[in-house]
C-alpha positions, 0 to 999 in steps of 0.5 A: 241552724241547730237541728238534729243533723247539728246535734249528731255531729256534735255528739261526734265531735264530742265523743271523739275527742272527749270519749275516745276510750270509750267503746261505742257497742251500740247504734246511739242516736241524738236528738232534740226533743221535749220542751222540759223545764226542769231538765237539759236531757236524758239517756234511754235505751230503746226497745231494740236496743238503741241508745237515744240522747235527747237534748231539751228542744228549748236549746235550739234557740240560738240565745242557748250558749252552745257550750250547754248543748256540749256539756249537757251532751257531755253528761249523757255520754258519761252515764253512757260509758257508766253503763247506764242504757248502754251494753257496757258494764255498769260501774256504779248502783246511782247513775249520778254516783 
């Protein structure tokens, strides 16, 4: 069943094999949220400095191919290591640069 507990582990499994190089210098949570429908997700740091992903709530309908979660998981996790709501140094003035 796709839930929050589900999205961590993908994020996880995502971020280890995809991001390896990529530091993890804050606590980074993942959820669904939202029922957008213009959007698959956004990146934001939280007032105590947490970095949350939230994933569209709409693709926790299993007619959503998994491999959209994945790259939309994939895209936030990028802007993360861009420096974009997280520590790290921003590379980039655009986060889609």
């Amino acid at each position: 069943m796709r839930n929050n507990l589900w999205l961590e582990k993908r994020l996880s499994d995502i971020w280890n094999l995809l991001f390896p190089d990529v530091e993890k210098q804050n606590n980074v949570v993942i959820k669904f949220k939202g029922k957008w429908k213009n959007k698959f997700g956004h990146i934001k740091t939280l007032k105590n400095k947490d970095t949350e992903i939230a994933i569209n709530s709409l693709f926790q309908n299993s007619l959503i191919p998994e491999h959209i979660i994945d790259v939309t998981i994939a895209h936030e996790l990028i802007h993360y290591s861009h420096g974009f709501n997280s520590p790290l140094p921003k590379l980039y003035s655009h986060p889609h640069k």
